[in-house]
C-alpha positions in Angstrom: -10.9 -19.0 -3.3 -14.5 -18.0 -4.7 -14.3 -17.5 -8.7 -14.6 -13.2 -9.7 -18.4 -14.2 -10.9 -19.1 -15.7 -7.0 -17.8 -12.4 -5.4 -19.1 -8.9 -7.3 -18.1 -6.4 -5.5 -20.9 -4.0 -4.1 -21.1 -0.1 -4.6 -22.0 1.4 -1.7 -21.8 4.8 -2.5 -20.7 7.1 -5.4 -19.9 10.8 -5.5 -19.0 13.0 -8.3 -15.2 14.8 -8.1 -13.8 16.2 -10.7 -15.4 15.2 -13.4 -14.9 11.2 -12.5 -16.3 9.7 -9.6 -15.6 8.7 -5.7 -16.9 5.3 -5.3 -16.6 3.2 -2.2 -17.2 -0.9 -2.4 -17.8 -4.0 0.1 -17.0 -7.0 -1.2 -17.1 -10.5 0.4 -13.4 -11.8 0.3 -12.7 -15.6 0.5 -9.2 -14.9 1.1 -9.6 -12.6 4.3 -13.1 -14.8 5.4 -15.0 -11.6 5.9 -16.4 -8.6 4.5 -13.7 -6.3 3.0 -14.4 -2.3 2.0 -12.4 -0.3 -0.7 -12.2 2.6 -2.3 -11.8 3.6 -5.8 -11.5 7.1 -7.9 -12.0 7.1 -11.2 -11.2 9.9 -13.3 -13.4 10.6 -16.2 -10.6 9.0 -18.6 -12.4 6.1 -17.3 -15.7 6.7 -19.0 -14.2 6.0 -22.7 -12.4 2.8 -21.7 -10.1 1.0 -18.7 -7.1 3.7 -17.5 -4.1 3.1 -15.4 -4.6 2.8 -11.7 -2.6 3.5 -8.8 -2.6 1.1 -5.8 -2.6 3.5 -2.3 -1.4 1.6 0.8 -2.9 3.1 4.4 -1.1 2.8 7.5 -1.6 2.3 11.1 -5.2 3.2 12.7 -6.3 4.2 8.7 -9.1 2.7 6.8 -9.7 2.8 3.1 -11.2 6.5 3.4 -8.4 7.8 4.9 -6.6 8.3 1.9 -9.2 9.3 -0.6 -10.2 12.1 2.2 -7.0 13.5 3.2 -4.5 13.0 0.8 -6.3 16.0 -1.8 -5.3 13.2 -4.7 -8.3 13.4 -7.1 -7.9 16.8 -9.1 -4.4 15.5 -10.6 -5.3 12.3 -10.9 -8.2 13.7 -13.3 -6.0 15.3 -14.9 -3.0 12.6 -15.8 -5.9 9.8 -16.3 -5.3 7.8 -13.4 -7.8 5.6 -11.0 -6.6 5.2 -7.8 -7.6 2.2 -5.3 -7.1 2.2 -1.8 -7.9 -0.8 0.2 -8.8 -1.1 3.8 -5.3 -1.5 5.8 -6.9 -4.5 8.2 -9.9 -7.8 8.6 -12.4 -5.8 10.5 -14.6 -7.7 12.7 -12.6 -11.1 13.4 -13.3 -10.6 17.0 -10.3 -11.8 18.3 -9.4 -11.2 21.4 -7.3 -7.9 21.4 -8.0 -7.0 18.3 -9.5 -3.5 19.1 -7.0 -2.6 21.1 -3.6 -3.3 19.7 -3.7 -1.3 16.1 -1.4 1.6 17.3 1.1 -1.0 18.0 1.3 -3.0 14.9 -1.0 -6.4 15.8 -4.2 -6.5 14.6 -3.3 -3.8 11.8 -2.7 -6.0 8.7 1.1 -5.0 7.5 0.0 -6.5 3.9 1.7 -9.8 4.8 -0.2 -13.1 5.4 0.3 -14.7 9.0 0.7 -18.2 9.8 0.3 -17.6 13.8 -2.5 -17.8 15.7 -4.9 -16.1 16.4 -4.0 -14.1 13.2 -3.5 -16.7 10.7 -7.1 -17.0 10.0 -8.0 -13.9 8.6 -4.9 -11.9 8.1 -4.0 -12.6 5.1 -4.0 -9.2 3.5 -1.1 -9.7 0.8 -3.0 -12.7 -0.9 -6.2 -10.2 -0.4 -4.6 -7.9 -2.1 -2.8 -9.8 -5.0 -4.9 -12.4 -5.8 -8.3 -11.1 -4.7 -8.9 -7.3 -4.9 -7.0 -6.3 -7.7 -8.0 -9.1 -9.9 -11.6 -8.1 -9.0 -11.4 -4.4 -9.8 -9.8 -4.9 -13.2 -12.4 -7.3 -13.9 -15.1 -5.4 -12.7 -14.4 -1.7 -13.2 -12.8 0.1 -16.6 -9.0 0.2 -14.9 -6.3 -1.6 -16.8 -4.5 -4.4 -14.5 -1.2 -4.4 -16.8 -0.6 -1.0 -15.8 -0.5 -1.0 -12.2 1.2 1.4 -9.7 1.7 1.1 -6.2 2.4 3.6 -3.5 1.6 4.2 0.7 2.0 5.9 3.9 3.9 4.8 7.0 3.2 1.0 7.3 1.2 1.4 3.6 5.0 2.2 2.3 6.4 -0.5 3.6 3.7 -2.5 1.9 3.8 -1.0 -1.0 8.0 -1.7 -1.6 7.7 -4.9 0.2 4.8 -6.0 -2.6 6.8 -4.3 -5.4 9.7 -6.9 -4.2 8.3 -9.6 -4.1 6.0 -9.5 -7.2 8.0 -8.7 -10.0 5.9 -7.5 -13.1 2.8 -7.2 -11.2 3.5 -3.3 -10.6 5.6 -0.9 -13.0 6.1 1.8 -10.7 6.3 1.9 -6.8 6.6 5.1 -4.6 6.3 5.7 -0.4 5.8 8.6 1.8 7.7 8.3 5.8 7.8 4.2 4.7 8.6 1.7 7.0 12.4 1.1 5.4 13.6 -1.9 7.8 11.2 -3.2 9.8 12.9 -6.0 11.0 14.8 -3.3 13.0 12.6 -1.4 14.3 9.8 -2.0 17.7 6.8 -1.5 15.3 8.3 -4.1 13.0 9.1 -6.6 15.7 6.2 -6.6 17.6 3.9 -7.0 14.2 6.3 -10.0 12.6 6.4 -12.0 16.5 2.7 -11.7 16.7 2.2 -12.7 12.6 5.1 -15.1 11.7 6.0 -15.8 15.1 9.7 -15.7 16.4 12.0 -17.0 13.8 13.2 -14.1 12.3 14.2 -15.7 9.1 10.9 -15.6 7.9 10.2 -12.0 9.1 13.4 -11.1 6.4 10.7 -12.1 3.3 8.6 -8.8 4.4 11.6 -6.2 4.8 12.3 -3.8 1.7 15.6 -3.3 2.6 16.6 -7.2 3.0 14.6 -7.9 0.1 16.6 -5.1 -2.6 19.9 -6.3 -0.7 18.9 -9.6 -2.5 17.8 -8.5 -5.8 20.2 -9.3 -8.7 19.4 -6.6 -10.7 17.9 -3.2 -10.4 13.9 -3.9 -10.4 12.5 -0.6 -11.1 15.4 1.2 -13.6 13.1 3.8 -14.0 13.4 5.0 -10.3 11.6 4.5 -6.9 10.2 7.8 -5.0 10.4 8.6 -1.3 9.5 11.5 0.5 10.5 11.4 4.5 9.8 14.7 6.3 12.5 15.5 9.2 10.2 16.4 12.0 8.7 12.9 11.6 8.5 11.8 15.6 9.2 8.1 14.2 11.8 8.7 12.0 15.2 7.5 14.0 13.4 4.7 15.7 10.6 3.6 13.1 11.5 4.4 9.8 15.0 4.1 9.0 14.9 5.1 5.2 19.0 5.4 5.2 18.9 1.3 4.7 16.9 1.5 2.3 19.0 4.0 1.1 22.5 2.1 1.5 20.6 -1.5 -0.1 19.6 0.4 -3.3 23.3 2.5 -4.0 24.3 -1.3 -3.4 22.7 -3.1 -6.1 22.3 0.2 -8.6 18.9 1.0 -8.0 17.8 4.3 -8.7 16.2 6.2 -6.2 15.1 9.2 -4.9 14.9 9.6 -1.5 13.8 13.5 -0.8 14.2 14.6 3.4 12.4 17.5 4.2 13.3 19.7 7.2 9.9 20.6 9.2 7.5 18.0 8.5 5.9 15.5 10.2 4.1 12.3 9.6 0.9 13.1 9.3 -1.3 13.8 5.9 -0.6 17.5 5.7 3.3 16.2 4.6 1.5 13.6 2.1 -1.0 16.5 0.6 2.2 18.3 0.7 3.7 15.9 -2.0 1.0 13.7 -3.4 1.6 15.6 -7.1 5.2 14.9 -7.6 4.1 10.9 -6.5 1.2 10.9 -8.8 3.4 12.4 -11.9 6.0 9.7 -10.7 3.6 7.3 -11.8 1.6 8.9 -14.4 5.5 8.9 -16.3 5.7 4.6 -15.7 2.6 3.7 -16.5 2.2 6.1 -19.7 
């Protein structure tokens, strides 16, 4: 992996919003092999010195605009002091063969894991990208404080965000999800993404799902509490989503969580704008 100095992120455009700034990067990533584009907010906080940041996980079809476009986040998070990052959900680019065409069924969309099959394994490695490349880089590069990370996404963002909660303990203090991908081990979206990426034992697919993963924990890892919303009129929620094992894993080991169901929405971003403040304050309170 190129040293932080060998790979400065580049600004490719900035855009005042309340009182911080919008920016938008491209980086050259050793760990993906390619170009790479993300977003940040920073809030003015950020002006007088680094400020907690939240980590914002996109899901299926999304890029790193997606978020900081629909999900109306920036006004609180000027107001409680937080930066928000939100990476690209996928290598764009690889041209492999398919690529294009199979995002709305889970290859070729990255589900923050790192595969080992081809013709994946290459360049889809987005949880090193994430762990040991971007967010390293933006705390180096930008005033946001990397010991007090947060981490939170949509759909198959959620289930990255708790599956990289889990399996990097200390990296993030607080962890949150909107409609998240609870068991995807048991579900067609997970299946078809883990054959393509891992391939067909199944024993490896278990080290990327959140509700295998807190069945094995030993002790609670977030006492202060893990938040997730799940509207009822989700169109993926008995076949997809699952949040009920999640559910049943935590009230197994003691781990707190709230797990809010809402009758009428759906899965789409007018449910996350419809929530994004109570997440926000969620990790505004753990990250202090």
């Amino acid at each position: 992996m190129s040293s932080l100095s060998e790979s400065t992120i580049e600004l490719l455009s900035a855009h005042a919003c309340f009182g911080g700034e919008q920016r938008f990067y491209q980086h050259a990533s050793a760990t993906i092999g390619l170009p790479m584009k993300f977003a940040v907010y920073l809030p003015p906080q950020a002006q007088q010195g680094p400020v907690p940041a939240v980590v914002y996980l996109a899901g299926l079809t999304c890029t790193e605009e997606t978020f900081m476009v629909k999900a109306g986040a920036q006004r609180l998070a000027a107001e409680l002091g937080l930066a928000l990052i939100a990476p690209d959900t996928s290598p764009r680019g690889a041209k492999v063969p398919g690529e294009a065409d199979s995002w709305d069924f889970g290859v070729g969309a990255g589900f923050y894991l790192d595969a080992t099959q081809e013709p994946w394994h290459t360049h889809w490695h987005m949880e090193s990208y994430l762990m040991n490349d971007l967010l390293p880089q933006v705390a180096e590069q930008l005033p946001i404080d990397g010991t007090r990370l947060g981490i939170f996404g949509h759909s198959m963002g959620g289930h990255g965000a708790l599956t990289l909660a889990l399996r990097h303990p200390g990296r993030f203090k607080t962890v949150s999800a909107f409609a998240p991908i609870c068991a995807p081990t048991q579900c067609p979206w997970g299946e078809k993404a883990f054959t393509g990426y891992l391939g067909p034992d199944r024993s490896t697919w278990i080290e990327h799902d959140a509700t295998v993963l807190m069945q094995h924990q030993p002790v609670a890892p977030y006492p202060g509490g893990i938040l997730i919303d799940q509207g009822l009129a989700d169109k993926f929620l008995a076949d997809q989503l699952h949040p009920q094992m999640l559910e049943a894993a935590c009230a197994a080991i003691g781990q707190p969580l709230t797990l809010r169901r809402h009758a009428g929405y759906d899965h789409g971003y007018y449910f996350v704008q419809s929530f994004m403040a109570d997440h926000l304050q969620h990790h505004a309170r753990g990250l202090g």
